[in-house]
PLY file of the C-alpha trace (Angstrom):
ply
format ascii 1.0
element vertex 119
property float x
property float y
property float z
element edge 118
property int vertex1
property int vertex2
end_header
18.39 13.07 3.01
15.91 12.11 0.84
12.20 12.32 0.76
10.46 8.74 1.50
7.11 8.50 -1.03
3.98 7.75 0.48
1.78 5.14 -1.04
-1.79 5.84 -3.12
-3.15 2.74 -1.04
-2.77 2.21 2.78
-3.82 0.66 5.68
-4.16 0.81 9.24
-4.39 -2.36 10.45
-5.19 -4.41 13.80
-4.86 -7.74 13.01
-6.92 -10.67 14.73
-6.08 -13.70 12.90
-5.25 -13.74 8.94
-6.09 -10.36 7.21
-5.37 -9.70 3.80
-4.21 -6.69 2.77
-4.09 -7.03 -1.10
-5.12 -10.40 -3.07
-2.95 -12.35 -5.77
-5.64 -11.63 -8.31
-5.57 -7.21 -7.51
-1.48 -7.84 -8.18
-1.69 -7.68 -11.76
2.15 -5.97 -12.70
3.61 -6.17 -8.94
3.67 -3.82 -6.39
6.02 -1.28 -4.00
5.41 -1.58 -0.17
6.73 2.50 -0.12
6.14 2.50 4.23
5.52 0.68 6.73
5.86 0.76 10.75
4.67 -1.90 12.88
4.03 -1.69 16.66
4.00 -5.51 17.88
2.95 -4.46 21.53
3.60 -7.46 24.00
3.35 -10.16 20.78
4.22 -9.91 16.96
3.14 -8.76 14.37
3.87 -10.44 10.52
3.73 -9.22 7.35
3.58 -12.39 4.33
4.08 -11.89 0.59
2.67 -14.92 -1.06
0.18 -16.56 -3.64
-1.46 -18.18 -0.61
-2.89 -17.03 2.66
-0.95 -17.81 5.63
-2.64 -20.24 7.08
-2.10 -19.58 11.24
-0.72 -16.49 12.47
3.02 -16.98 13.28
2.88 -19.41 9.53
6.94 -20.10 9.01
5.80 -22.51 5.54
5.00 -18.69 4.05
6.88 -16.28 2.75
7.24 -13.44 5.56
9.05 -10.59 3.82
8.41 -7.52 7.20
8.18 -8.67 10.82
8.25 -7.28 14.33
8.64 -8.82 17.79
7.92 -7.48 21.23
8.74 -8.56 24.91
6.16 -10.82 26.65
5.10 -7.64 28.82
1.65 -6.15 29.09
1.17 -2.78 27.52
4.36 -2.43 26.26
4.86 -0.68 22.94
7.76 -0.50 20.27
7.98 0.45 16.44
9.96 -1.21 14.14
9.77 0.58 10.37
10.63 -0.31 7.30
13.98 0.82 6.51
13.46 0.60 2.15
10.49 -0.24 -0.11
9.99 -3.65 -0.85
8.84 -4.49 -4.79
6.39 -7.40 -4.67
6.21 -9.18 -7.70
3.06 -9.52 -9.79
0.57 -12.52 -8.55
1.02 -12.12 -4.60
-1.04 -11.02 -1.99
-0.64 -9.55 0.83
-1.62 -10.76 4.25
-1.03 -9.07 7.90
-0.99 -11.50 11.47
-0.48 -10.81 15.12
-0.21 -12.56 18.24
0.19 -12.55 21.81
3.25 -14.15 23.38
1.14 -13.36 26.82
-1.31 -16.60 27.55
-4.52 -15.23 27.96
-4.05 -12.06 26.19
-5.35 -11.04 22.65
-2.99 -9.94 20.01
-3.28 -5.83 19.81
-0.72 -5.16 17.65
-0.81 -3.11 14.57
0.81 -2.46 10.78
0.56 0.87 9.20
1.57 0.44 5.52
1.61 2.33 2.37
1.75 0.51 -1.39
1.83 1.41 -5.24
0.46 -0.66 -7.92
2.42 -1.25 -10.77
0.69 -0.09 -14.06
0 1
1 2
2 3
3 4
4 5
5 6
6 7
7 8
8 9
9 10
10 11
11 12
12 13
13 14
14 15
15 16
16 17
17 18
18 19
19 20
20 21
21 22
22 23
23 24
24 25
25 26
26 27
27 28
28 29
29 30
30 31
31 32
32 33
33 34
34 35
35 36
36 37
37 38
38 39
39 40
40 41
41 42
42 43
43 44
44 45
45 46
46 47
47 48
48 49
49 50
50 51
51 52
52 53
53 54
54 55
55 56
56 57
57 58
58 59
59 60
60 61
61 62
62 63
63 64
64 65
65 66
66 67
67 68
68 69
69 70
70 71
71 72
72 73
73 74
74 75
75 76
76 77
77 78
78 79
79 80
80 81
81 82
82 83
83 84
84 85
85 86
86 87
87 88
88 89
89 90
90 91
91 92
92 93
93 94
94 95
95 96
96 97
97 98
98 99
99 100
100 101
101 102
102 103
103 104
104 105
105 106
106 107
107 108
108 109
109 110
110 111
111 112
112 113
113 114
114 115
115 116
116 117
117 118
């Protein structure tokens, strides 16, 4: 087995709504997602690799390149990791959703990721 490299630049992330993670302009030579583990709790959560926001949680017009999906039951947890880094090429952000598929209920899910920027 080999060792899995850890990222110089992470984050722990709770998504409410569109949050970027890393903008088009910071992506000068591309980038390696190295981790990442998402627990979607009793919605989803969505990871996008674009040159444009999202522009609604749950956005299927942008490119969504890490995803994961829970049941529609309160407090209920899962992790789904990444199983290889992903290379992002130079000029995209990144952006992080979540939602609920509970009506009612607020989106708690989270993404835990680790990146390298190309030099």
């Amino acid at each position: 087995m080999n060792a899995v490299k850890v990222g110089k630049h992470f984050g722990n992330l709770f998504p409410k709504g569109v949050v970027q993670i890393v903008s088009p302009a910071e992506n000068v030579n591309g980038l390696t997602i190295q981790t990442a583990s998402i627990d979607p709790t009793s919605g989803y959560v969505n990871l996008y690799a674009s040159e444009t926001a999202p522009s609604i949680t749950g956005d299927a017009s942008t490119r969504m390149i890490f995803n994961g999906n829970g049941p529609a039951v309160a407090n209920s947890h899962s992790q789904v990791l990444l199983p290889a880094p992903l290379f992002v090429p130079a000029g995209m952000g990144l952006w992080v959703t979540a939602g609920s598929w509970i009506p009612g209920i607020t989106a708690t899910g989270s993404l835990a990721i680790t990146w390298d920027l190309v030099a």
